[in-house]
N, C-alpha and C positions, 0 to 999 in steps of 0.2 A: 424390392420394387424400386425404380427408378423412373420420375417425371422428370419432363422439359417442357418448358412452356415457350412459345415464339409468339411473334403476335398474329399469328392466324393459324396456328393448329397448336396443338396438346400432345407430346408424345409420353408414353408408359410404356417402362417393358417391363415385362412380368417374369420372371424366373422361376421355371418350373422346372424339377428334376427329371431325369430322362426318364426315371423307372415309372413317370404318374405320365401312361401314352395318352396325350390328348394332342387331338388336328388344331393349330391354331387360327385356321379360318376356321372352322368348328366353333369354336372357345369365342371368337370377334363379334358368331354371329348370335351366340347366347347370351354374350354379356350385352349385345343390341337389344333382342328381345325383350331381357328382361328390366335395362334401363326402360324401355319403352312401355313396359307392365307398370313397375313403379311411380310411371309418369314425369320420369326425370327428360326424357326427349320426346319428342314426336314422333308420329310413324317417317315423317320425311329423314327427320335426322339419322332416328334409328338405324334407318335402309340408308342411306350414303353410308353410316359408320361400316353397316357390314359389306355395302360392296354392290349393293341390291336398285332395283328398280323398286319405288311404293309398291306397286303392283306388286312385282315376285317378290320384296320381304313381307308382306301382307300374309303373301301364300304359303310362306313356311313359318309363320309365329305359331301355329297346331303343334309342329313339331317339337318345341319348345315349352310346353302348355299356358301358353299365352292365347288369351283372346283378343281379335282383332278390335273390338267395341271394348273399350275402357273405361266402363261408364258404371262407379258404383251404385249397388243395389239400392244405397239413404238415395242417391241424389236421383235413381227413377222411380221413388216412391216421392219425395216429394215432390217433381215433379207431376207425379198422377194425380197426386192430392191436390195440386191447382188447379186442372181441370174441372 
């Protein structure tokens, strides 16, 4: 793997063998998703990285098994328990 950093983007290239077939818009819009699970980006970021409108990367985090609400289950239990 190989980074470059400038002062307003981040490049990686990832090197992957021919014989492992994966689409690398495929792979851009996975590794979005699930920085965006993690809570590393936002959904805005996320969708610029892969290429997307909020709206249409929104629409495909299902495919991914990503849910669009990032909201762990302690924090809408404590939460409730304020109420």
């Amino acid at each position: 793997m190989k980074v470059a950093i400038s002062d307003t983007m981040h490049i990686i290239t990832l090197e992957i063998p021919e014989k492992i077939e994966l689409d690398p818009r495929d792979t851009v819009k996975f590794l979005a998703a699930k920085l965006y699970e993690a809570g590393k980006l936002s959904l805005g970021q996320a969708a610029e990285l892969a290429g997307f409108s909020k709206v249409a990367f929104a629409e495909i985090l299902g495919d991914y098994g990503v849910s669009l609400i990032n909201y762990p289950v302690s924090d809408i239990q404590k939460d409730a328990s304020r109420i």
